[in-house]
C-alpha positions in Angstrom: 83.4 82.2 91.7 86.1 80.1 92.6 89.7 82.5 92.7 93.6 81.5 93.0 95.4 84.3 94.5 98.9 84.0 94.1 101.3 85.9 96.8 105.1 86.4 96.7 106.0 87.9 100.6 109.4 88.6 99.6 108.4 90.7 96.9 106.2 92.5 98.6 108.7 95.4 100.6 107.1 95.9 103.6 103.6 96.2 101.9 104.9 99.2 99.9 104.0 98.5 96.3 107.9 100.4 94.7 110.1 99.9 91.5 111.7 97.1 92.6 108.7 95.3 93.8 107.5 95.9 90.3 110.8 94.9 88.3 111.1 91.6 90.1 107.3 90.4 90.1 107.6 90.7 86.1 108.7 87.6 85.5 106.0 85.7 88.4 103.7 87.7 86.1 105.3 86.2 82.6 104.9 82.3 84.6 101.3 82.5 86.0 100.4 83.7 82.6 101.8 80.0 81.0 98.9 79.0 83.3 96.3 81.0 83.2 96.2 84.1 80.4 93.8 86.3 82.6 95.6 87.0 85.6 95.2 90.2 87.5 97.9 91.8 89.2 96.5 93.2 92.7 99.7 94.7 93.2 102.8 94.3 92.7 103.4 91.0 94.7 100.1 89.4 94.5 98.1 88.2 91.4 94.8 86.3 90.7 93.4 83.8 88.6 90.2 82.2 88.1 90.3 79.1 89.1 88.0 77.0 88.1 89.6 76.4 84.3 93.2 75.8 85.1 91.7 73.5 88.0 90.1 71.4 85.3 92.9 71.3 82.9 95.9 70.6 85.6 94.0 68.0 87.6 92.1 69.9 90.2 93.4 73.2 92.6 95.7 71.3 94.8 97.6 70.1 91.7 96.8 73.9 89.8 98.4 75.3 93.4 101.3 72.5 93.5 102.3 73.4 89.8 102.0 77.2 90.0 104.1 77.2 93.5 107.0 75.0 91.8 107.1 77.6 89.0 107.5 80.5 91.2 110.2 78.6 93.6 112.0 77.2 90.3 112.2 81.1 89.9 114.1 82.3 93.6 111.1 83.8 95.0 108.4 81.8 97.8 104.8 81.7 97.2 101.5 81.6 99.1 98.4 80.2 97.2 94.9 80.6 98.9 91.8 79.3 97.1 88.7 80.2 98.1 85.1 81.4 96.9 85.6 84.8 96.2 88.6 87.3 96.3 88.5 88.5 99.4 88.5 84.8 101.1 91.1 83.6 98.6 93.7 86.9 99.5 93.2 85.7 103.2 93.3 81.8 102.3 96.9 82.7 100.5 98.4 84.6 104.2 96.9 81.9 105.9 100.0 79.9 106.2 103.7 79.0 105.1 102.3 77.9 101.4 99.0 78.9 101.6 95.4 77.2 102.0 93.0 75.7 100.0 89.1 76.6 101.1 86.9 73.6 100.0 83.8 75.6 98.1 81.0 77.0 100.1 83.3 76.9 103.3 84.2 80.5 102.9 82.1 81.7 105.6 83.3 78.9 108.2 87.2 80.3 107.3 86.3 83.9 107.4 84.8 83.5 110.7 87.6 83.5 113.2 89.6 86.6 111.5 89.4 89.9 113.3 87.9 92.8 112.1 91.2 94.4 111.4 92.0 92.1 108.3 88.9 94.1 106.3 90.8 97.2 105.7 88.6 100.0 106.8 90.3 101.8 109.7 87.5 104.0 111.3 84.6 101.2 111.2 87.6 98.2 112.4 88.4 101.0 115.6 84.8 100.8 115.7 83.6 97.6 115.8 85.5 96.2 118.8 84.0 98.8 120.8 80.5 97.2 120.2 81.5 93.7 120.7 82.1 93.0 117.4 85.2 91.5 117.0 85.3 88.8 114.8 84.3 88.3 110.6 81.7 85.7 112.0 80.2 88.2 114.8 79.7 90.8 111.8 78.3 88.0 109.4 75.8 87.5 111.9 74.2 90.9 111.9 71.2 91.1 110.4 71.7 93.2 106.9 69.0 96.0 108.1 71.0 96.7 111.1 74.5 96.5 109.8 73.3 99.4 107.0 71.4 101.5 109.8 74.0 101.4 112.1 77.4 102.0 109.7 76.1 102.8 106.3 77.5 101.6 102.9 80.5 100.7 104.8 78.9 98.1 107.2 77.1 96.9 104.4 80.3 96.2 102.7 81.8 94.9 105.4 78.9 92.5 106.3 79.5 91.3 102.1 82.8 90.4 103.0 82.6 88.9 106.4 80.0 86.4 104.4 82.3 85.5 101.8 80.6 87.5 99.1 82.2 89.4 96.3 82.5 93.0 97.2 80.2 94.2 94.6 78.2 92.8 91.6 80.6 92.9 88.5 79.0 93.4 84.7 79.8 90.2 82.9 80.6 92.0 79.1 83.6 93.2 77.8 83.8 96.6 77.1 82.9 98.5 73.8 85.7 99.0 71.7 85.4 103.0 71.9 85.9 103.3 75.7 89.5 102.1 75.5 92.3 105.2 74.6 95.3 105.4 72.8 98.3 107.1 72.1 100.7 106.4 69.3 104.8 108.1 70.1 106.6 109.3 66.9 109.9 109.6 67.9 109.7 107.3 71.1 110.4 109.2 74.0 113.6 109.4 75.4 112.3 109.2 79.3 109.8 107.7 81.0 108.4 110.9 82.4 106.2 111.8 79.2 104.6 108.3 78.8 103.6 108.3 82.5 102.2 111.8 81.7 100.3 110.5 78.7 99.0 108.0 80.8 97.2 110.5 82.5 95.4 111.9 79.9 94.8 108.5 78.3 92.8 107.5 81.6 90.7 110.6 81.5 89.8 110.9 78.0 89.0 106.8 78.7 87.1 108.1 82.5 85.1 110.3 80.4 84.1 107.6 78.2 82.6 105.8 81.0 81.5 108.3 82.1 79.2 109.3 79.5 77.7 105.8 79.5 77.0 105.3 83.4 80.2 102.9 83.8 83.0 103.0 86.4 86.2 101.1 85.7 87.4 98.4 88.3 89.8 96.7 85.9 92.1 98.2 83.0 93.5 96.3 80.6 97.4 98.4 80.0 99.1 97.1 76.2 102.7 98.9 75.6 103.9 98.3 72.3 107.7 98.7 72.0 109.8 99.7 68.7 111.5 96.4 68.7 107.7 94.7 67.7 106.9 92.9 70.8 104.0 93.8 73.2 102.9 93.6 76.6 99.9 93.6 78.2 98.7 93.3 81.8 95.3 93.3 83.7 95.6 95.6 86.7 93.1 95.6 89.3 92.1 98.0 92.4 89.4 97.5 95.3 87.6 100.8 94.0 87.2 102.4 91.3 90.4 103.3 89.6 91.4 107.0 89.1 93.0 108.7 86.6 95.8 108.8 88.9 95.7 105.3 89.5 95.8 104.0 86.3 99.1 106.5 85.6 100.8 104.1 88.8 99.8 101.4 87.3 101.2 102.3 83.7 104.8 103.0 85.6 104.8 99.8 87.4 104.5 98.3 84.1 107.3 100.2 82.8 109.4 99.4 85.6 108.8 95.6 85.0 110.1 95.8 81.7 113.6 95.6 82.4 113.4 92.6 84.6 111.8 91.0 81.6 114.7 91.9 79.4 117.6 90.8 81.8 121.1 92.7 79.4 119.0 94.4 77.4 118.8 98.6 77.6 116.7 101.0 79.4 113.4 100.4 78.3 112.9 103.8 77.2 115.6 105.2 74.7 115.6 107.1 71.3 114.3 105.4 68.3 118.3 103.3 67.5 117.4 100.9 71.0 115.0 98.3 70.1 113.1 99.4 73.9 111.9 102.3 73.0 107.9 102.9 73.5 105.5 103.3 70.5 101.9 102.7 71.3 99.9 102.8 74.9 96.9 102.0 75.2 94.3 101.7 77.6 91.8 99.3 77.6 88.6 99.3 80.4 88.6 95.1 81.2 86.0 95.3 84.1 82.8 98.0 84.3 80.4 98.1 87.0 77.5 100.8 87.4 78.9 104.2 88.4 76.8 104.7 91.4 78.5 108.5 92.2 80.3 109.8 95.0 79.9 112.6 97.4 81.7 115.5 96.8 82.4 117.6 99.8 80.9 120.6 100.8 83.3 123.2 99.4 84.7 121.3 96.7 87.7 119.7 97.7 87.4 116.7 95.4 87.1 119.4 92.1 90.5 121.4 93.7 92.6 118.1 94.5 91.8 117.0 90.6 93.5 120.6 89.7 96.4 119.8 91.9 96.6 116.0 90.5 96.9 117.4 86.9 99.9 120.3 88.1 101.6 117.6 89.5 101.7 115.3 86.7 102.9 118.1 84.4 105.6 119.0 87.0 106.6 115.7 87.1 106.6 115.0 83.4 109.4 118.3 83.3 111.4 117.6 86.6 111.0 113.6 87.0 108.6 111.3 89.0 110.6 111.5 92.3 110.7 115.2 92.0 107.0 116.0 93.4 106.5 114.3 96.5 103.6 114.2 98.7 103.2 114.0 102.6 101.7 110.8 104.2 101.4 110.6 108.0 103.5 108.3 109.3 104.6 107.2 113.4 106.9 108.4 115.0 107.8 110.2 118.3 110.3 113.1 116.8 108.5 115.3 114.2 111.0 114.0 111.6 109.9 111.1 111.8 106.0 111.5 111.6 105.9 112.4 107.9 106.8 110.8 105.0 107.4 112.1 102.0 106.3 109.7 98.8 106.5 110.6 94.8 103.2 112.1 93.9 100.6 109.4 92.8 102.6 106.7 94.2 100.8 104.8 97.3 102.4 105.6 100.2 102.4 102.8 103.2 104.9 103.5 106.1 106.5 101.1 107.7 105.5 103.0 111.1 101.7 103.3 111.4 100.1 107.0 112.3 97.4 105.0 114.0 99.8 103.7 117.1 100.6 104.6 120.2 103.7 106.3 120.3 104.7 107.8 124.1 106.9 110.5 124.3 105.0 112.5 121.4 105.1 115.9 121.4 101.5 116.8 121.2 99.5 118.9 118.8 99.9 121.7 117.4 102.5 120.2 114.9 105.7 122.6 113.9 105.5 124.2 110.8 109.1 124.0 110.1 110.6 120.5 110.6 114.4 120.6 110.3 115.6 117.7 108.0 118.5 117.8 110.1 119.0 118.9 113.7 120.4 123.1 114.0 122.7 123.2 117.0 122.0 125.5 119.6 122.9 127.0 122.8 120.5 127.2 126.1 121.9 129.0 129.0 119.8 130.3 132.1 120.8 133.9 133.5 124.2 133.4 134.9 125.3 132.2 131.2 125.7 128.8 132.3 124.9 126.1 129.9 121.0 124.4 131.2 121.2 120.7 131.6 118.9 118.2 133.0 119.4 115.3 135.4 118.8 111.7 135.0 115.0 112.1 136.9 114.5 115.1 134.6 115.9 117.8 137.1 116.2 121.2 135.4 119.9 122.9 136.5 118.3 126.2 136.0 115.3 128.0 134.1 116.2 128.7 130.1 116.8 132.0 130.0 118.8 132.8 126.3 118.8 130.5 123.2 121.3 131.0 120.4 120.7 128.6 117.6 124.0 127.8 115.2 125.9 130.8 116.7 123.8 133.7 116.1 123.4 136.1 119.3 121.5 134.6 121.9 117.6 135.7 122.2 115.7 135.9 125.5 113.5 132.8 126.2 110.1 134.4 127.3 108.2 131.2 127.9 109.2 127.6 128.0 107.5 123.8 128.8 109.3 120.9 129.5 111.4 118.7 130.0 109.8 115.7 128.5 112.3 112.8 128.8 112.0 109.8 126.1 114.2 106.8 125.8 114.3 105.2 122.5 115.2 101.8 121.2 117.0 101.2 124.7 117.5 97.4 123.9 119.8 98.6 120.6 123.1 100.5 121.7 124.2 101.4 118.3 120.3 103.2 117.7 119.2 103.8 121.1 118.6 107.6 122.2 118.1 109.8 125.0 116.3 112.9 124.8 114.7 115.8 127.2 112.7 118.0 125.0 111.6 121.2 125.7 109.4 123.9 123.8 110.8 127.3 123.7 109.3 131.4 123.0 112.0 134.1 122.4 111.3 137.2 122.5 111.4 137.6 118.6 108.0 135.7 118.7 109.3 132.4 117.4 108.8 129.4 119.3 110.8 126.3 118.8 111.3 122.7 119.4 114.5 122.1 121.5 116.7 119.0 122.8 119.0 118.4 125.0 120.8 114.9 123.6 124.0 113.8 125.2 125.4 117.1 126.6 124.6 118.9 123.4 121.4 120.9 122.5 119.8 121.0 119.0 116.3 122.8 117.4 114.2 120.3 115.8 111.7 122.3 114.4 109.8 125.7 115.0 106.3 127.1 115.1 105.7 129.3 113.0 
């Protein structure tokens, strides 16, 4: 099937889908739809069309891309448009230059071919690949398919799909039964957005159970919001897996975030019942079904105990508000500040620093415990009482011998590694940094994570 994929870069923040991402992709949304009324929103950011009706009715893809990417300029924000056979190809066709490309049909395989393994996504079997030779989408499309499921599983099989141009998986061409969907009427609207994004979540598993019962899985939901003032909204959200109860509640709050952008003066899209925003109906609607085909769960249950954290979380954040309850992604970094992010619960967290790099001048595992969000200020003096410094090729003065952190008395250091010098961002003088760090035991049986920056020494974090 012939796809558009429509992609907006500067919408996009640093491939972090957010609220403003959200609000300002709204009205994008609003002008592909004066196109094409099934669009899918991928993300915030990116959107896709069928192409091969518009096509007809504008005069053919290059004048269905030409059109669409006037639109979206006319509107402040620059556009990529791939076309291509498939999803996949098309998303790659759209990053493939300034405005996008245009991959004549059947050609998909011949385009894909000279992309890296790294475009497909899958961390462990793109570190893996490379190592075997396998470095390109055309070296992968030309393993035969018994090897590429013997050798990497349902992965490599995927993979192999992909690399060829094919969709992902086969999709069931029917609309759903009317009974799957769920909905939720709101008598008085609510006053915050908290308990709609909380209703969300138990619309999507009452409409998970549904599907559940008859076999299905949900790729594609279909979220209407009908507001007190009489006018509705309704958007196709897509994920590459099956979506989650979680997922869909994202998606819901992305909606809701778009709504003011659509309304440019107008109030806070969720109010009491005298502003015309307020929210009466959701509803959820599955769009896309394909063959639930199971999942592993593993060994001792985890999937069962993150489901009873998921729902906690929700209902914290439906009390306190959806930035309250955060959740720890990985992130780079080489202070331990630095290598966790903290992201709101259910919200998809991509930093801007990959895990995955190198980073020199780590401090290795273990991890601290305690990570101080701010640096404590401390004291290191050897056994004389003089202050322990460190030269510029990482001479100690002296061995630690006391450490006093924010004035309290000074404890006996009983064991201590180190220095390990790092200079950072040496090429910026307004950012750049010079550390020594060194790891510390006193004799209370705490060990720590010291600096010495600038003349002055400072605890990073303990071990606890």
């Amino acid at each position: 099937m012939r796809v558009l994929v429509l992609r907006c870069p500067d919408l996009l923040a640093d491939e972090e889908p957010g609220e403003g991402s959200a609000q300002a992709f709204e009205p994008v949304v609003a002008l592909v739809e004066g196109f094409c009324p099934h669009v899918e929103v991928l993300r915030p950011g990116v959107c896709a069309i069928p192409a091969r009706g518009p096509a007809r009715y504008f005069g053919g893809e290059a004048e269905l891309a030409s059109r669409l990417s006037a639109a979206v300029s006319r509107a402040g924000h620059g556009c990529q448009v791939g076309v291509a056979d498939g999803l996949f190809a098309a998303g790659l066709a759209a990053r493939a230059g300034p405005g996008g490309l245009m991959v004549p049909p059947g050609k998909a395989p011949e385009f894909l071919a000279r992309f890296p393994v790294g475009v497909l996504g899958m961390p462990e079997l793109c570190e893996l690949l490379p190592r075997l030779g396998i470095e390109t989408l055309g070296q992968l499309a030309g393993l035969p398919p018994a090897e590429a499921v013997s050798r990497f599983g349902p992965p490599g099989e995927l993979a192999r799909r992909l690399a060829r141009g094919l969709d992902p998986r086969p999709l069931i061409p029917r609309p759903p039964r009317a009974d799957l969907s769920a909905a939720l009427e709101f008598d008085p609207t609510p006053a915050q957005s908290e308990p709609v994004l909380f209703a969300a979540k138990a619309l999507a598993d009452q409409m998970h159970d549904r599907l559940a019962a008859g076999g299905l899985g949900c790729v594609r939901v279909r979220v209407e919001v009908r507001y007190s003032d009489g006018t509705q909204v309704s958007r196709l959200w897509r994920h590459d897996g099956l979506l989650s109860a979680l997922a869909v509640a994202e998606r819901v709050r992305w909606q809701l975030d778009g709504r003011s952008a659509s309304r440019p003066g107008a109030p806070v899209p969720l109010g009491d019942d005298r502003e015309p925003g307020g929210i009466t109906l959701l509803r959820l609607v599955p769009d896309q079904l394909v063959r639930a085909t199971g999942r592993q769960l593993a060994l001792w249950g985890d999937a069962v105990v993150s489901d009873r954290v998921a729902r906690a979380a929700i209902r914290v954040q439906a009390m306190l508000g959806h930035e309250r309850v955060t959740r720890p992604v990985p992130a780079g970094g080489r202070r331990p500040v630095e290598q966790v992010l903290l992201v709101p619960f259910g919200d998809a967290g991509v930093p801007q620093r990959p895990a995955d790099r190198p980073w020199p001048g780590q401090i290795p595992v273990p991890s601290p415990a305690t990570v101080y969000p701010a640096p404590r200020s401390a004291s290191v003096t050897d056994s004389v009482g003089a202050v322990v410094s460190v030269g510029g090729r990482a001479g100690l003065s002296a061995a630690p011998a006391q450490l006093s952190v924010e004035g309290d008395r000074p404890r006996l250091v009983t064991a201590w590694a180190g220095p390990w010098p790092v200079t950072e961002r040496w090429w910026d003088p307004p950012q750049a940094c010079r550390q020594a760090r060194f790891q510390l035991v006193t004799d209370d049986g705490h060990a720590w994570l010291a600096a010495l920056q600038d003349g002055h020494w400072q605890i990073e974090a303990r071990y606890d």
